[in-house]
N, C-alpha and C positions, 0 to 999 in steps of 0.2 A: 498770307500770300505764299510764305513757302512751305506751308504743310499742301496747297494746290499744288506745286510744283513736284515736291513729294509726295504724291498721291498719283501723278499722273508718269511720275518714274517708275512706280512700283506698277501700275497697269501694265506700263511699256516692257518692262523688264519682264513680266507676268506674260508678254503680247508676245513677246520672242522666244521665252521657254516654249511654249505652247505650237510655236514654228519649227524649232527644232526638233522637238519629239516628231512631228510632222512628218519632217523632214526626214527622220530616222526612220520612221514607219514606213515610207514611200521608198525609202534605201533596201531595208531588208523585204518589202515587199518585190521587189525589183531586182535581188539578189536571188531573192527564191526562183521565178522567174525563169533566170536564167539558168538556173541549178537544174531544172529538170529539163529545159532543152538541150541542154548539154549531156543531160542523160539518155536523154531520146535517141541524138544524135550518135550516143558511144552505141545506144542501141543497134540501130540502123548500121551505123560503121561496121560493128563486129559479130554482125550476122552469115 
């Protein structure tokens, strides 16, 4: 019974590393993002 319980710890643990990276990914996707509006913008600005 508790090698079940340990088995579905290590999933879960496994299940949220997996969210995190995610998580990370959708950050710096979304940093970028903004990085280049922001460049646009100093564009358009200092034209």
């Amino acid at each position: 019974m508790s090698e079940n319980l340990n088995s579905n710890n290590i999933e879960s643990d496994q299940f949220n590393i997996n969210n995190e990276d995610s998580d990370y990914k959708d950050l710096i996707t979304k940093l970028k993002e903004i990085k280049s509006k922001i460049s646009l913008l100093e564009k358009t600005i200092f034209k």
